[in-house]
LOGUTI-80037 format. One record per residue (C-alpha): residue in one letter; z, y, x. Coordinates in steps of 0.02 Angstrom, whole numbers, plus 50000, padded with zeros to 5 digits. Each point is the difference from the previous one (the first is absolute). Layout:
BEGIN
AZYX ...
! end
This chain:
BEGIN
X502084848150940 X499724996449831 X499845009049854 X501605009249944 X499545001849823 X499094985449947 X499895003149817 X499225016149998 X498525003249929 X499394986749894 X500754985049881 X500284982550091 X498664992349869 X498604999750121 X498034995050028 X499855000550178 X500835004950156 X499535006850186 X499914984650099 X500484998350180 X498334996450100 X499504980449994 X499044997650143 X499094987650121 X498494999650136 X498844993149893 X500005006749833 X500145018549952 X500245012549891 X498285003649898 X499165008749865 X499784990949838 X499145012449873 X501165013149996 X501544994250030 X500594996050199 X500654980550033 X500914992550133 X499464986050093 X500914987749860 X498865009549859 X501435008249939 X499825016649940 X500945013650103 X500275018450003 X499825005650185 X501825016249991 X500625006750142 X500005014450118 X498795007850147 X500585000150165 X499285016950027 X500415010250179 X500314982550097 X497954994850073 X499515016849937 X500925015950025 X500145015549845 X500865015150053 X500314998649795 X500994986350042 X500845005150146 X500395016749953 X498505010250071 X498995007549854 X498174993249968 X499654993650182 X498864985450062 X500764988350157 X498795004950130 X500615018249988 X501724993749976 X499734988750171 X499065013150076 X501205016549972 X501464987450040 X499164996750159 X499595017350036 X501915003350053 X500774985150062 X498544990950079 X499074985849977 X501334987550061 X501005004949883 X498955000149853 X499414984850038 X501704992150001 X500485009149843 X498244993349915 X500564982550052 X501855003449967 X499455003849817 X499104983749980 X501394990150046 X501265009549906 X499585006249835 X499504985249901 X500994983850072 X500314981349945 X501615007849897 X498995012549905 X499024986149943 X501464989349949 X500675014749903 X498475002249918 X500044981549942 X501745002649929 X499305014149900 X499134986349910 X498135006550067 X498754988150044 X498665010950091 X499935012850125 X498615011250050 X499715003250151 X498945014650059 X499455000750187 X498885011450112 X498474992750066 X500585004050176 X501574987949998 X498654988650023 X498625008450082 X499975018150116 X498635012349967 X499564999550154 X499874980350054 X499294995249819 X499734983849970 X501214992850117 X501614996249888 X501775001150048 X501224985750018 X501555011349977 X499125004249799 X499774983349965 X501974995650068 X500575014949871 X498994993349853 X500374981450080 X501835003149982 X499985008149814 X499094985249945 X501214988750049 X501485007749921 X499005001149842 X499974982650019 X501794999050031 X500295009049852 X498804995949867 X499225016050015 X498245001449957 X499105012850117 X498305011049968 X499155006350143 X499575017949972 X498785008250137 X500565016649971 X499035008250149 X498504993850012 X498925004350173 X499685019549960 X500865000149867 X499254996049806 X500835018649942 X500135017150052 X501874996549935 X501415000850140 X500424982849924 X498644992350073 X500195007150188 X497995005850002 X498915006650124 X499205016449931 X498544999050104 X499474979849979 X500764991849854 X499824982549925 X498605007249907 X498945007850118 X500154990650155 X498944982149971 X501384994450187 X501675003049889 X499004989449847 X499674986950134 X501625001350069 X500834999049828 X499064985249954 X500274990250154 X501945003749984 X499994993049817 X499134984350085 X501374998550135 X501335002649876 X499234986749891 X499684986650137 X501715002250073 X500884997649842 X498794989649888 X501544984849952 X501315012849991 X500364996749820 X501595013250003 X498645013049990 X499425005249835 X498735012150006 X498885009150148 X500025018449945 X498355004250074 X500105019949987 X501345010249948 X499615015549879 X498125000050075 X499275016149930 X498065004850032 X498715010849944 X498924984249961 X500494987249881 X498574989150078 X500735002050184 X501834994049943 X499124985349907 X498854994950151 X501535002850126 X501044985849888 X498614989149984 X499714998550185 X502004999050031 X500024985449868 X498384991150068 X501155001350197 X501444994349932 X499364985549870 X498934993350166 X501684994650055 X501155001449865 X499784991849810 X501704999149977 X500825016949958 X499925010349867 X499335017050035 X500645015149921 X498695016649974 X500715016249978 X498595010049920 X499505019250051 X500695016950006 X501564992350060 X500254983949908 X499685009049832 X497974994949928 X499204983549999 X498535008749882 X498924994850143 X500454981449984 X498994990649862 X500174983350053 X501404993550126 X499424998750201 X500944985850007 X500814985849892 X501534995350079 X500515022249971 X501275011049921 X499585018849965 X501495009750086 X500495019349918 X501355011150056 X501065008649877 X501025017150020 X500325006949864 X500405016650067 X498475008049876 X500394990949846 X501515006649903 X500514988149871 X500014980449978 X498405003749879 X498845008250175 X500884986550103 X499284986149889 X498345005749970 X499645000150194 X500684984650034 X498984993149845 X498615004950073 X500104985450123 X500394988549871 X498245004449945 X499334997050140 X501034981949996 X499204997649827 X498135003450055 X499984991550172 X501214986549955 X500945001950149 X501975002650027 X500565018350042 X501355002950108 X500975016850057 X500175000450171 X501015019150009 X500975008749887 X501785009450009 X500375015750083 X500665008549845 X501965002949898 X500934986849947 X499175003949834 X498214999250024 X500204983050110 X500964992349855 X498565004149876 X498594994650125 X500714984250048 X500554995849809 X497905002049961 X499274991050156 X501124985449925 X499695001149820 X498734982449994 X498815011349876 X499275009650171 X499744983150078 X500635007350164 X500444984750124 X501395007550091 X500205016850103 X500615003750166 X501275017050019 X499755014450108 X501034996850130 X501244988850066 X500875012250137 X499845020350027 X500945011850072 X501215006749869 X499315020750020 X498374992949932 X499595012449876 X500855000249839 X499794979449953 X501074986549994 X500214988150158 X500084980050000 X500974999850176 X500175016550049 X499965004950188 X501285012050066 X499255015750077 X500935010250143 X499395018450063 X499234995150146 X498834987349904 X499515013849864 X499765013450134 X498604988250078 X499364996049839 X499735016949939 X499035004850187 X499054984149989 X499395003649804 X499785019850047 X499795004350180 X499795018449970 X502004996750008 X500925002350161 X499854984050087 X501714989950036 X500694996550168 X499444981050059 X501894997449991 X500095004549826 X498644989649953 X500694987350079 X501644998249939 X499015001149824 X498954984850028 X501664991850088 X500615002149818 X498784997949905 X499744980250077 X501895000049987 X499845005049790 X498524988749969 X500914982450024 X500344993249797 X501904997950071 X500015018850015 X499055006449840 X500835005649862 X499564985549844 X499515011449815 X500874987049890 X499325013349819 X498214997450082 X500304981149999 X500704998849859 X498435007549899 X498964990550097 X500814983849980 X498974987250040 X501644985849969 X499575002349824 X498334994249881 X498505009850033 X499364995249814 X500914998049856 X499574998949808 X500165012749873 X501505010450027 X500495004749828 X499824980249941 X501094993950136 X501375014350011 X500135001049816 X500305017550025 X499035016950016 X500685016650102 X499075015949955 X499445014750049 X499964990150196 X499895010850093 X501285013449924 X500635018150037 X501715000149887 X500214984849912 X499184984849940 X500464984649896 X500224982450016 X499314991549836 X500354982149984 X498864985649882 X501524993049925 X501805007249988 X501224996950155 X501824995449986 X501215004650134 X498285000750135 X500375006550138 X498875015350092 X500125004850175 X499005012650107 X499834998750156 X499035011750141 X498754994050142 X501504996850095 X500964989449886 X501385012749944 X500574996149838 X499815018149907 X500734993449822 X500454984449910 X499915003149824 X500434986549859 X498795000849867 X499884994249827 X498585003949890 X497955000450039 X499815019850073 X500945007350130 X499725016850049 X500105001550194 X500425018250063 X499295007250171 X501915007750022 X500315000150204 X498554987450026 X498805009250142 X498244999149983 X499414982450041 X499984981949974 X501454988449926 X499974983049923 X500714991849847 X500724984949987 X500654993449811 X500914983849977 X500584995749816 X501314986149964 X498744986150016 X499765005350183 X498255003849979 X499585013150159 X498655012449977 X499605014650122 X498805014449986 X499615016750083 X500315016549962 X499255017050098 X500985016449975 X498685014750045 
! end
């Protein structure tokens, strides 16, 4: 489905555009200084979405407060039974991210997912070492339709053996983590060399993510744990590019002063959930690009979302203003369950009683546990809701992030020839034009595409009133008599 508004956000005069991947099996994408290239040479902007709660499980996602899989698996197990979770872990794998999800992301004009995945779709806990052909199928099979689609992926080891956080995101082990158990650096380091053998000429992939959000005491143990990844993976693999997320969660690369490999891109994450203007937003996210400047290596944002309408708008308009030299971001996430705290879903999963009952006992099990029955019919439902024919599309949400349009464009106020202040507004604001319009024509439009008012103006200020407008976002579209189209955005606080 494409875009339904096409002319939103920005003026068709444009410098470049988000490019469908352009693959093959024997060149790939790469670093070149600090930009990102595709196997051509061309510069690209790696934008598109996580496929977070698919290889590894969130109760955030699936509407279970801050849990990590294993206790989701293992609470889920505790009432109906192993058989049964196992057929619901498997039923999930086959079920929530498919070949159509993939084709729908393509239509959204992406070019990249990320994919996170738990350690153990490829290797138990307890048979380390010995890896599973039903993982490699599931990350076989995602491949391919990335292929099919012109999808880009990034593989993102989420979970690392132990776990490389305390966070529930990273599914640890309080007792032996990543960073104190020299078997799960082994293990991790071995998988990384698997990974890399198996898919060494699979030019659809852009990236290995080697660690997601890592976060350690030491500086000097994250730095020797990527070092010995790298040294596994490059004694199989010189091809891809490998993306480094630096510590406490993605967030400092202080510790890096040169680059641990050349063929790199430093990953952050950005939610902007403590930073409450476009001014905060910026200077975190400029950060990076100092980081880009010293190191001379491309920055990429690997999370961000999770946050109103508002605050997504105003984070995705500075990861892709060209000053930040960000190349590309990836949202937070493609599918949740629509109860998901108070933020905006991209496919939204329908919820039923049964399902949150279980939740809420698997998240909290000082609760009053539910019936296997109950449980039952909630996972019945829950695999039901998952399929992309059954979630509910968030056409506002796809419309801010609209990847169909220019990622980069040149100087606004130039090329619209005119200037709406103040943006964003309480009561009113005004629409001030360079040179005076005859008989131009102004409409406003919300995220939807309602028309709200058509107003024919002549003269070079209009003053736009809030009147019934809600809080939020709207567009404006002017077209004088020469037919000359301009569109901006407007934010009503």
């Amino acid at each position: 489905m494409k875009k339904l508004i096409l002319h939103i956000f920005f003026t068709t005069t444009i410098t470049t555009i988000n490019a469908q991947a352009v693959w093959n099996n024997t060149t790939f994408v790469h670093r070149n200084n600090q930009q990102i290239l595709d196997g051509q040479n061309n510069v690209i902007k790696l934008n598109g979405v996580n496929l977070g709660g698919w290889l590894m499980w969130e109760g955030w996602i699936w509407g279970g407060g801050f849990t990590a899989e294993k206790d989701i698996y293992n609470n889920i197990q505790t009432i109906v039974g192993s058989t049964s979770a196992s057929n619901f872990r498997d039923s999930v794998y086959h079920n929530f991210i498919t070949k159509a999800d993939i084709q729908k992301i393509s239509q959204e004009c992406f070019n990249v997912v990320r994919i996170p995945f738990n350690h153990n779709i490829l290797e138990d806990d307890f048979n380390p070492y010995i890896y599973k052909q039903s993982g490699w199928n599931l990350l076989d099979s995602v491949l391919q339709w990335c292929e099919d689609y012109s999808v880009y992926a990034v593989l993102d080891l989420h979970s690392a053996p132990g776990g490389q956080s305390t966070s529930f995101t990273a599914d640890p082990d309080f007792i032996i983590n990543l960073w104190n158990g020299s078997i799960n650096q082994t293990r991790t380091k071995r998988l990384w060399k698997a990974i890399a053998n198996r898919y060494q000429n699979r030019g659809i992939i852009a990236a290995y993510d080697l660690l997601n959000e890592p976060n350690v005491t030491s500086d000097a143990d994250m730095l020797t744990m990527y070092h010995d990844i790298i040294d596994s993976v490059r004694s199989v693999d010189n091809n891809h590019m490998l993306s480094i997320e630096g510590n406490n969660y993605a967030q400092n690369f202080s510790m890096f002063t040169s680059l641990p490999d050349p063929n790199m891109n430093f990953q952050f994450h950005m939610y902007s959930w403590f930073y409450n203007n476009a001014d905060s937003i910026a200077a975190h996210i400029n950060y990076n690009t100092n980081i880009s400047n010293s190191l001379n290596v491309p920055i990429w944002c690997g999370e961000w979302g999770e946050n109103d309408y508002a605050h997504l708008d105003t984070t995705l308009t500075i990861l892709n203003n060209p000053i930040y030299k960000v190349s590309g971001s990836s949202s937070w996430t493609w599918k949740k369950m629509k109860t998901t705290l108070q933020y905006p879903y991209y496919n939204g999963i329908d919820t039923t009683l049964e399902w949150n009952t279980s939740m809420a006992w698997v998240s909290n099990t000082t609760l009053p546990a539910p019936l296997p029955l109950v449980m039952q019919t909630g996972i019945n439902s829950f695999i039901n809701n998952i399929k992309e024919q059954n979630c509910t599309f968030n056409i506002p949400l796809s419309n801010i992030l609209n990847a169909c349009l220019p990622s980069a464009i040149k100087d606004e106020t130039e090329q619209n020839n005119i200037n709406i202040y103040p943006n964003p507004y309480t009561t009113q604001t005004t629409i001030a034009f360079i040179k005076e319009q005859k008989n131009t024509t102004i409409k406003i439009t919300d995220l939807l595409g309602k028309e709200i008012k058509t107003i024919n103006f002549t003269g070079t200020q209009l003053v736009i009133d809030k009147g019934e407008m809600k809080a939020g976002i709207y567009f404006v579209q002017t077209t004088d008599t020469q037919k000359h189209i301009y569109n901006r955005k407007i934010i009503i606080q």
